[in-house]
C-alpha positions in Angstrom: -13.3 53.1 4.2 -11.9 49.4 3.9 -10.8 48.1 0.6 -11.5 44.7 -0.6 -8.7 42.4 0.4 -6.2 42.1 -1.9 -5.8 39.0 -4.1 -2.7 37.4 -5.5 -2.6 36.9 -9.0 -3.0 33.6 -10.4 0.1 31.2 -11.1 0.1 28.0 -13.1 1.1 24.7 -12.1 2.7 22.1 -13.4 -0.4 20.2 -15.4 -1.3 23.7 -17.2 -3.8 24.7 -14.5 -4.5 27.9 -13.1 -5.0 28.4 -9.2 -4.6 31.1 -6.6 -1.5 30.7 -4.6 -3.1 32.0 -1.3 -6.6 31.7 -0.9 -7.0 32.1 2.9 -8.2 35.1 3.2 -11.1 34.6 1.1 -11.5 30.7 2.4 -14.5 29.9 5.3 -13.8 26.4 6.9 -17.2 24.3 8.1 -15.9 21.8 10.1 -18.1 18.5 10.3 -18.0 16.3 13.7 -17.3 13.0 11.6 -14.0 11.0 12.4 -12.4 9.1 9.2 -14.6 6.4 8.4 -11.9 4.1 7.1 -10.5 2.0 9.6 -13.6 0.4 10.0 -14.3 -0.4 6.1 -10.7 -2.1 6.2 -11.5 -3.6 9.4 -14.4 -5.2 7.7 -12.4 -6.2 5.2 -10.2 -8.1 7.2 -12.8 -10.1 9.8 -14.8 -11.3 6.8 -11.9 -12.4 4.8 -10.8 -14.3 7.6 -14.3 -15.9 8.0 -14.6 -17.0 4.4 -10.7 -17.5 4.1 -11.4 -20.2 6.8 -14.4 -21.9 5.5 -12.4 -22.3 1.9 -9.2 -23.8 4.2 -11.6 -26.2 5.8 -11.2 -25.1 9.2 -15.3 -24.8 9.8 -16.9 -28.6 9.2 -20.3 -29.4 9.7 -23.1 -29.5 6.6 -24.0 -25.5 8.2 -20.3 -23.7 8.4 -22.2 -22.6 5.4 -25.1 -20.6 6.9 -22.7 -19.7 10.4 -20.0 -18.1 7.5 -22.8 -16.4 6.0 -24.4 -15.1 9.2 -21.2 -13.8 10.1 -19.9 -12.2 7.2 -23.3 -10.0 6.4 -22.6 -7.0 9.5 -19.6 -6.5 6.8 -22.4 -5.8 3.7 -24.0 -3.4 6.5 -20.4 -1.7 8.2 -19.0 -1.5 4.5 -21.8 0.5 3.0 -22.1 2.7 6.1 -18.6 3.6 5.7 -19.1 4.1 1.7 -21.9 6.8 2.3 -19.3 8.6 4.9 -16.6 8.6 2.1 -18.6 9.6 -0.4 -19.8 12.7 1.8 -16.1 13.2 2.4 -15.7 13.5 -1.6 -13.6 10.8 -1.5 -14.3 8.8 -4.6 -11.9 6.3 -4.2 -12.9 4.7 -1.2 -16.4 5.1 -1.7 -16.3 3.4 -4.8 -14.2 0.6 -3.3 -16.0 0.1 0.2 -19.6 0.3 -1.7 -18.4 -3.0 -4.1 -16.6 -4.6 -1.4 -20.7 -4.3 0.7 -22.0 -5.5 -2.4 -19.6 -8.6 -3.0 -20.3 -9.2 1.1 -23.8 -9.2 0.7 -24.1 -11.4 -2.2 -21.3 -14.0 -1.1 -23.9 -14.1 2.3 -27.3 -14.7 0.1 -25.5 -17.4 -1.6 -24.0 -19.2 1.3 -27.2 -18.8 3.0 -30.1 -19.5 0.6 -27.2 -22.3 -1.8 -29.5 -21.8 -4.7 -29.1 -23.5 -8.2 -26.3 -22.4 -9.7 -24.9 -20.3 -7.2 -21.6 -20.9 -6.9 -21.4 -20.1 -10.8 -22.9 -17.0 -10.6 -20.5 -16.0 -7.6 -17.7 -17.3 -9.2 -18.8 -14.6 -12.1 -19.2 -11.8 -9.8 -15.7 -12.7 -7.7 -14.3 -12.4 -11.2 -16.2 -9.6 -12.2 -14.9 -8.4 -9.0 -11.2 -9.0 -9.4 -10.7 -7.1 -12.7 -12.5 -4.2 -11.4 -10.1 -4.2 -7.9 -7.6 -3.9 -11.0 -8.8 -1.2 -12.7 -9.2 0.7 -9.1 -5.2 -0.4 -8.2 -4.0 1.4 -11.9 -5.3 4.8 -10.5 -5.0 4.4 -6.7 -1.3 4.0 -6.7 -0.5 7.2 -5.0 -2.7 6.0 -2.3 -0.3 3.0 -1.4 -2.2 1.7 1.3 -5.8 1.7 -0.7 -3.7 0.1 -3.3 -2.1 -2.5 -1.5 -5.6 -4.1 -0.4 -6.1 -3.8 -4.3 -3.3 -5.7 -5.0 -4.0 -8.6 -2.4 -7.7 -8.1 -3.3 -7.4 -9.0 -7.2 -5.6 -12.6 -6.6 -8.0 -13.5 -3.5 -10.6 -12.9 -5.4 -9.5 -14.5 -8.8 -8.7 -17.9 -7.2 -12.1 -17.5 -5.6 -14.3 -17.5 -8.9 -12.0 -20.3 -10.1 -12.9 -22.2 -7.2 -16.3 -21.5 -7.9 -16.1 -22.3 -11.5 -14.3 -25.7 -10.4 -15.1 -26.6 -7.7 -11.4 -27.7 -6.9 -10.0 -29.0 -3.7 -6.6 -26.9 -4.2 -7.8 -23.9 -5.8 -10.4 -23.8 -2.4 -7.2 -23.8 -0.4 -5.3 -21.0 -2.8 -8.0 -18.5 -2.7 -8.4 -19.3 1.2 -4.6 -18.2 1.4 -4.9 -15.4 -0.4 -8.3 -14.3 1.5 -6.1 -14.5 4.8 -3.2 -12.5 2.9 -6.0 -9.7 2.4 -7.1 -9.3 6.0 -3.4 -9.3 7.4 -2.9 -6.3 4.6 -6.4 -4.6 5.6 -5.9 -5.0 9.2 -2.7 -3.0 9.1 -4.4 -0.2 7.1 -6.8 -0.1 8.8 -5.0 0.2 12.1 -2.1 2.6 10.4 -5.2 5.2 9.4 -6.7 4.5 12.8 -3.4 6.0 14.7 -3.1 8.5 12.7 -6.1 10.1 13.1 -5.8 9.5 16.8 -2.6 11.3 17.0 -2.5 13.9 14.5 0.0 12.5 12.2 1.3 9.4 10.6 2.4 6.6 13.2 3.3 3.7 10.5 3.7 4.4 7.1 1.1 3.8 4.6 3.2 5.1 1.4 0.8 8.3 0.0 2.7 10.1 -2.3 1.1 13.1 -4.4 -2.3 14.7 -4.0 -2.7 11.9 -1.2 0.3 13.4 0.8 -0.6 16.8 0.1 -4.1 16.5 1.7 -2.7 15.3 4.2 0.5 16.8 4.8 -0.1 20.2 2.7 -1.1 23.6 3.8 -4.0 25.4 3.4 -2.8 26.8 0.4 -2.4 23.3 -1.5 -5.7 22.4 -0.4 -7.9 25.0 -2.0 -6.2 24.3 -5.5 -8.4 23.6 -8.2 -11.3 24.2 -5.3 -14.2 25.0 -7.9 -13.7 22.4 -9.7 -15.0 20.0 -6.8 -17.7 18.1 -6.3 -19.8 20.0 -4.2 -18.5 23.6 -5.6 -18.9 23.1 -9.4 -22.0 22.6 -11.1 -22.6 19.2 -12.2 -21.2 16.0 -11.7 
């Protein structure tokens, strides 16, 4: 007769918590044939900063750079929230959260261009803002994610200077948030070709700074993985 398999008793970690030290030999692993969906949210990130970085610098003339810019920035609203849904299955708040605002923001800033109804640029202006503090908020608890967070941190001042050119209208402030926008897609791009050789290869090729839980998933063992593992979306019982 075979016993059950013996369990190591549980040890506490540093924040208080309980957790098994070895859970492997209870632990089944489903794996699920989707590749990290990231490089391609921060790749839209990039191409349609550069678009409307571009129109705000003056490089597009014409009376319809408007509706080209607009035309070309919406596959971002569609990429972006493609790569949310992923994320989300991937129980990755974070970037779900982020890549889902950053459709939204894309989408709206397309409508607008597009459609230049009354008041418009006003009510952008308000949602770039609107925007900006919530990039904020993300970048306060995203930290140990330093390459999430540096798009945070070049997302917050692109899109400031963008609702204070639309509040204004001003020449300059067009030319400051244009900067910034192309400031974002250089930082984006570089993510988003950092996460793309790492999951290529295995491991990381050009440092994108995690540090904690990030490294750990990453980096970890089994073992650190399955810590705290019911209390997960997915495992535990409600939201």
């Amino acid at each position: 007769m075979t016993g059950s398999p013996e369990v190591s008793p549980e040890r506490t970690g540093p924040t208080g918590r309980h957790y098994e030290p070895d859970l492997r030999a209870m632990t089944r692993i489903n794996l699920h044939p989707i590749a990290s969906p990231m490089p391609v949210g921060f790749f839209a990130v990039a191409i349609a900063s550069v678009i409307v970085g571009c129109l705000q610098l003056g490089v597009f003339g014409g009376d319809e750079a408007h509706l080209a810019v607009a035309l070309t920035i919406l596959p971002a609203f569609v990429l972006q929230l493609l790569v949310s849904i992923l994320a989300f299955g991937a129980r990755d708040v974070l970037a779900a959260t982020l890549m889902a605002c950053f459709s939204g923001t894309w989408l709206a800033s397309a409508l607008v261009l597009a459609v230049d109804p009354p008041s418009g640029a006003e009510v952008l202006g308000v949602l770039n803002l609107v925007f900006a503090m919530f990039a904020l908020m993300m970048a306060t608890v995203a930290y140990r994610k330093r390459a999430m967070w540096l798009v945070l941190c070049a997302a917050v001042p692109r899109f400031s200077a963008a609702a204070l050119f639309n509040f204004t209208g001003a020449e300059a402030l067009g030319w400051v948030s244009g900067s910034f926008g192309l400031l974002l897609a250089a930082v984006a791009m570089y993510v988003a070709f950092a996460h793309m050789l790492e999951d290529m290869r295995g491991e990381e090729v050009l440092p994108v700074g995690r540090t904690g839980p990030a490294r750990d998933a990453v980096e970890g063992d089994l073992t650190v993985q399955l810590r705290n593992l019911e209390r997960q979306a997915g495992v535990r019982r409600t939201l």
